[in-house]
N, C-alpha and C positions, 0 to 999 in steps of 0.2 A: 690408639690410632685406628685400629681395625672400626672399633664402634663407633667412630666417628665420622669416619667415610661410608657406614651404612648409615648413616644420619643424613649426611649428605646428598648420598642419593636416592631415598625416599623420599626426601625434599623434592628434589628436583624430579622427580615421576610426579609427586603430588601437584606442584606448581604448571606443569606439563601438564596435565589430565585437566586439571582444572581454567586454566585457558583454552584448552581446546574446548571442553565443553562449555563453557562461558561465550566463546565465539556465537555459537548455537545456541545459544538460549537465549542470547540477543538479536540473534537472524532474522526477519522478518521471513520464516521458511514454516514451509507444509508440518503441521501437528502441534505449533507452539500459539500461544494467544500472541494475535498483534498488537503491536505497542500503540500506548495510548496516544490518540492525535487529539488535538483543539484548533479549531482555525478562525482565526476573528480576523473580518474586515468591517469597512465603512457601514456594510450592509446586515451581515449576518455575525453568529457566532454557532459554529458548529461542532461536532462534538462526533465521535467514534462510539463512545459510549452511548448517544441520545439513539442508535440506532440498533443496539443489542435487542434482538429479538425477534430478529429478521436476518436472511442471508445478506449481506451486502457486498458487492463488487465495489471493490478501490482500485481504482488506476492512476497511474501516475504518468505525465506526458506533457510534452512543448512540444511546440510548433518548429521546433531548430531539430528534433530527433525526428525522422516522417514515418515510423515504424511504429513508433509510441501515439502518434498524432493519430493513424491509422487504426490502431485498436481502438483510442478513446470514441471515434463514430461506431467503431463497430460494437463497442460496448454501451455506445448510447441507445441505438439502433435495437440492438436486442432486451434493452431495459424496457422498451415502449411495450413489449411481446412480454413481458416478465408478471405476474402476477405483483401488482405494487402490495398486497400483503404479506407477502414473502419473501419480495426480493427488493433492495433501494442500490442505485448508485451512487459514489461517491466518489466523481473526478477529480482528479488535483491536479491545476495546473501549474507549471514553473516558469511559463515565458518572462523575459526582460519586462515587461510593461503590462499594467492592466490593459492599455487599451490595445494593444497587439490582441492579447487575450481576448480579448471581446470580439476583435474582429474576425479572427479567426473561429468562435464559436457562432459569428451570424453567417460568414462564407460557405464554412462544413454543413450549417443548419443543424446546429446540438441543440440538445434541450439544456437554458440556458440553467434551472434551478435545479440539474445534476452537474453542474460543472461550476467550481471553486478557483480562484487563483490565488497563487500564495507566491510572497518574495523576501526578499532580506532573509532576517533569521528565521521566521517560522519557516519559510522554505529550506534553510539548512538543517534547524532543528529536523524535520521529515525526511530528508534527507538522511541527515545520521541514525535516526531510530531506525528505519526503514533498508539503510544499508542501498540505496538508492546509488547508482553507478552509470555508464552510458547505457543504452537500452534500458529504458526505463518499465516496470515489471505494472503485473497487475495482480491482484488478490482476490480471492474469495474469502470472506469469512462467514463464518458459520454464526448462528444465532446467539451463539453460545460464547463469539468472541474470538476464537479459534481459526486462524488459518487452515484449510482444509485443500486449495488449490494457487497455485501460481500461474498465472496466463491460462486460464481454464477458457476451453473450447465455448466457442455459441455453443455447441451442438452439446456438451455436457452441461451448461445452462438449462438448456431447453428440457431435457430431458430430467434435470432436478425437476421442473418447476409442473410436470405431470403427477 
């Protein structure tokens, strides 16, 4: 009996340790590689991987969050300043409708071939790998594939790209 309730509960520390760290190794968080995206529409088909080798900023944002909406200019805005050999953006948008989306990126005046829309399942598929929630987040990744920042500052932008 005794050996058997140690059996038990080495299990369950094991089962426990292993979910929690599993949580995190699936996180889209600071030090882990981020999960792999592919995004096809009518127009393009794009790729997370076609951009390994270069820092790239992913943001994620609809026009329904105005905080998320907010960053995606301010991180269009500081792309224009960014060395394009070093650094590419990679907006994703989630609005209800392409054309919502389009309008909204002629109003804000984004530059339209950093900014993506996605809906139905690939937008949930990114969602789930992504761990996507209200307040929708932004990333750095590193050339290398590697989340390196979360909502990283212009001003820590800028300061890489010297």
């Amino acid at each position: 009996m005794k050996k058997t309730m140690k059996v038990i509960v080495l299990f369950a520390v094991l089962v426990i340790s292993v979910s929690a760290y599993s949580e995190r190794v699936f996180e889209a968080a600071e030090g882990y590689n981020a999960p792999s995206m592919t995004i096809e529409n009518s127009d393009t088909t794009l790729s997370l991987a076609d951009m390994k080798g270069r820092y790239v900023i992913v943001t994620f944002w609809s026009s329904a969050d105005a905080d998320s909406r907010l960053r995606a200019y301010r991180y269009d805005e500081a792309a224009k300043l960014l060395p394009q050999e070093r650094f590419c953006l990679l907006s994703v948008n989630f609005d209800r409708s392409e054309r919502l989306f389009r309008e909204i990126v002629r109003r804000d005046n984004l530059s339209a071939e950093n900014h993506i829309h996605v809906d139905g399942s690939q937008a949930n598929r990114i969602i789930h790998d992504y761990r996507l929630t209200e307040g929708f987040k932004s990333l750095l990744i590193d050339p290398k594939g590697r989340i390196v920042a979360t909502n990283p500052s212009i001003e820590t932008l800028t300061k890489m790209s010297i």
